[in-house]
C-alpha positions in Angstrom: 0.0 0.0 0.0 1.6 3.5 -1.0 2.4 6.1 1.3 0.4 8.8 1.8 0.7 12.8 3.1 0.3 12.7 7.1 -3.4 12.9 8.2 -4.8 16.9 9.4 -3.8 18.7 11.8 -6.8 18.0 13.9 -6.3 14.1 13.6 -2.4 14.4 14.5 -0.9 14.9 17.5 2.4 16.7 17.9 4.7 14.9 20.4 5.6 16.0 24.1 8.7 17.1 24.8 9.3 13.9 26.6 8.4 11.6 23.3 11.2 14.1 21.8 13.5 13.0 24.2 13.0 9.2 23.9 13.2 9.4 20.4 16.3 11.9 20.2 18.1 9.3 22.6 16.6 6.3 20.4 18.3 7.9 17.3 21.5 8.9 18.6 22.1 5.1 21.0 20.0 2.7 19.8 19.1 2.8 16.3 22.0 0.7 14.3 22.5 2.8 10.7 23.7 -0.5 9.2 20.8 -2.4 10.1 18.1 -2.6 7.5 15.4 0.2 7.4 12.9 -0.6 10.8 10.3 -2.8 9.3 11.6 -4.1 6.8 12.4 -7.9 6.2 12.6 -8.1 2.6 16.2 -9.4 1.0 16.1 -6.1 -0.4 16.2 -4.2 2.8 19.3 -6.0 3.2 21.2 -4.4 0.4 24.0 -2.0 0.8 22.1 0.9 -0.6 18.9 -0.5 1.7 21.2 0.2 5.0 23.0 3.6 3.5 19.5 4.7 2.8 18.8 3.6 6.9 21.6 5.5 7.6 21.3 8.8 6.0 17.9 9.2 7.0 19.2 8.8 10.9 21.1 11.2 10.2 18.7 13.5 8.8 15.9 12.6 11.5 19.3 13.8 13.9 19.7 17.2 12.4 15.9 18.0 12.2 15.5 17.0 15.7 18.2 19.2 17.0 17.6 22.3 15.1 13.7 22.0 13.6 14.3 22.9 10.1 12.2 22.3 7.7 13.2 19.0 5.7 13.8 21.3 2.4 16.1 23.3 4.5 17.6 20.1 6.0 18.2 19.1 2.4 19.7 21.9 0.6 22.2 22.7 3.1 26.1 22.7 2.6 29.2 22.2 4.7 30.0 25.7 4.0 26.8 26.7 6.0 28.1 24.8 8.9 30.7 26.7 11.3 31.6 26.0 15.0 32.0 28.7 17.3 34.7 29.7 19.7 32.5 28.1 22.2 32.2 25.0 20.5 28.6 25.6 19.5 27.9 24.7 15.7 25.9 27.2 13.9 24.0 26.4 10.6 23.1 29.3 7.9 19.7 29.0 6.3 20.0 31.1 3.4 17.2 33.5 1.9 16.9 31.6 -1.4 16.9 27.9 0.5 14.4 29.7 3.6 10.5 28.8 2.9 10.0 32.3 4.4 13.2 34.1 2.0 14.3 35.8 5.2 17.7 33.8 5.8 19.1 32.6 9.7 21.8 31.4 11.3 20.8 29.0 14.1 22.9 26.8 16.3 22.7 22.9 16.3 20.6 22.7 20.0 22.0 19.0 20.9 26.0 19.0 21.5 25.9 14.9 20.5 24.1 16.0 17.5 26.5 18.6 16.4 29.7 16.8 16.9 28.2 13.2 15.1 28.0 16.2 12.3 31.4 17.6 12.1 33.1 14.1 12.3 31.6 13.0 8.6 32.2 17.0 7.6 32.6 17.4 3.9 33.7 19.3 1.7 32.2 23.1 1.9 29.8 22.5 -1.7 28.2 18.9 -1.1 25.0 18.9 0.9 25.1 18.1 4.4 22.5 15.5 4.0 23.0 14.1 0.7 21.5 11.0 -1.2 22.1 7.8 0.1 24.5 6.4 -2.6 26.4 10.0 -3.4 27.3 13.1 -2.6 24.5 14.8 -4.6 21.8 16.6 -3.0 19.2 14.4 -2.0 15.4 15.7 -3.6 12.6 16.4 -1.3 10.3 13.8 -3.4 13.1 11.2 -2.3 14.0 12.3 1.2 10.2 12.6 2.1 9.6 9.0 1.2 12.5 7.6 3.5 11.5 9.6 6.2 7.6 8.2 6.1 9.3 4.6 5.8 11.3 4.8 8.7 8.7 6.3 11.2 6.1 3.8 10.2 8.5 1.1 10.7 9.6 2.4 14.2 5.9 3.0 15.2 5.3 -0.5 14.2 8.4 -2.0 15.8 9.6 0.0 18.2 6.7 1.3 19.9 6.7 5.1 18.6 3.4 5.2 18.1 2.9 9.2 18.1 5.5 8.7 14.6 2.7 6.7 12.7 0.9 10.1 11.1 3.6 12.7 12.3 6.0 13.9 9.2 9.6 15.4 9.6 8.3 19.0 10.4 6.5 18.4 13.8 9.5 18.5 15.6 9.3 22.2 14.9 6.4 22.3 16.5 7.7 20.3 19.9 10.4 22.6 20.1 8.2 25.9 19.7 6.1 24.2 22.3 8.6 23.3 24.9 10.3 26.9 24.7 7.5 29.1 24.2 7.1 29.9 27.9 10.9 31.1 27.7 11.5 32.7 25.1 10.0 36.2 23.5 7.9 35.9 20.3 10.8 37.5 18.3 13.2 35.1 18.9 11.4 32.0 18.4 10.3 33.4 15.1 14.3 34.4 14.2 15.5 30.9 15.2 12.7 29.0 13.6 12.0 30.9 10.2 8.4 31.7 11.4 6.7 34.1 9.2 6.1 36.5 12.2 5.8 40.2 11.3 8.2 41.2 13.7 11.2 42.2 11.7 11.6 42.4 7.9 15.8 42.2 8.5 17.4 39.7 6.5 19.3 38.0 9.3 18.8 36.6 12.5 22.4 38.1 13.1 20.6 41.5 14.1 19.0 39.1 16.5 20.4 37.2 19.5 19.1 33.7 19.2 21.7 32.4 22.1 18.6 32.0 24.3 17.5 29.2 22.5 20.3 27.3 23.8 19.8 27.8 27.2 16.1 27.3 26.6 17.3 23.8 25.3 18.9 22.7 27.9 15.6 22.9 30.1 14.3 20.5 27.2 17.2 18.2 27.2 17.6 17.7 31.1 13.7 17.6 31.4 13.8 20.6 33.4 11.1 22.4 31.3 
């Protein structure tokens, strides 16, 4: 039976910040990349390019879980969008043209494991960050979309993440708006997320100070929220 798009909004519900937490730490420990794709048993899914395609999409679930872009942002980034700090915090650049809203940011990568499991398979500064399976081209949304559908069904049918059957890719904005609303101003949210607030027609988040998202994230990763 095909695929299809993720049910309403009324009929899906976004995950707590504790179901982000179990599946962040699910990801990140306990999913094996070079197993086959969760759910499936076919000799197929035991290919190479069956486990590469398991193991790029971890890696994309990983970045969109610690930073809640938007799966065509996740996508159509390069390495030369990805520079570490002299803190050690890892900053991603969202350009205007690759932004669903055109107004380009530069967000930091809100999970340290996250951000260093990225710079340890760096590239070089044109491929994507999150490219195809097989190569280093840049991996289409048709194509990424489909993986990602795949792999939560399989791990709501095997593993028990049942709040994955309907939910796509781009909830996990919606958890981490959730979790840091109640500490965080309006403004920043919509500069570190890409909302299409009218608070600011700047081009970059630069003129505004988004650190507070990563304190705000701790409270989310030490379930202090």
């Amino acid at each position: 039976m095909p695929f299809t798009k993720a049910q309403s909004s009324e009929d899906v519900k976004t995950p707590t910040a504790d179901e982000w937490r179990t599946f962040l730490k699910f990801t990140l420990n306990e999913d094996d990349p070079n197993d086959p794709m969760p759910g499936k048993i076919s000799p197929q899914s035991k290919k190479t390019s069956a486990r590469l395609r398991h193991r790029r999409v971890i890696e994309l679930t990983q970045l969109q879980l610690a930073t809640g872009l938007r799966i065509s942002e996740a996508i159509g980034i390069r390495w030369r969008d990805v520079v570490a700090d002299e803190n050690g915090v890892v900053w991603i650049t969202v350009s205007s043209t690759l932004s669903k809203t055109k107004i380009a940011r530069t967000v930091p990568i809100l999970v340290p494991e996250v951000a260093t499991n990225l710079q340890h398979r760096r590239g070089l500064d044109e491929e994507p960050v999150i490219p195809q399976p097989t190569s280093q081209k840049f991996w289409d949304r048709s194509g990424a979309g489909k993986a990602v559908r795949e792999y939560y069904a399989g791990l709501a049918k095997t593993k028990g993440f049942d709040f994955l059957e309907k939910n796509r890719s781009h909830v996990w904005r919606k958890t981490l708006t959730t979790a840091t609303k109640a500490l965080l101003p309006p403004h920043v949210q919509a500069a570190y997320f890409g909302h299409s607030i009218e608070t600011s027609n700047r081009s970059y988040t630069a003129s505004i100070n988004v650190r507070p998202v990563i304190s705000a994230s701790q409270n989310l990763l030490n379930d202090t929220e």
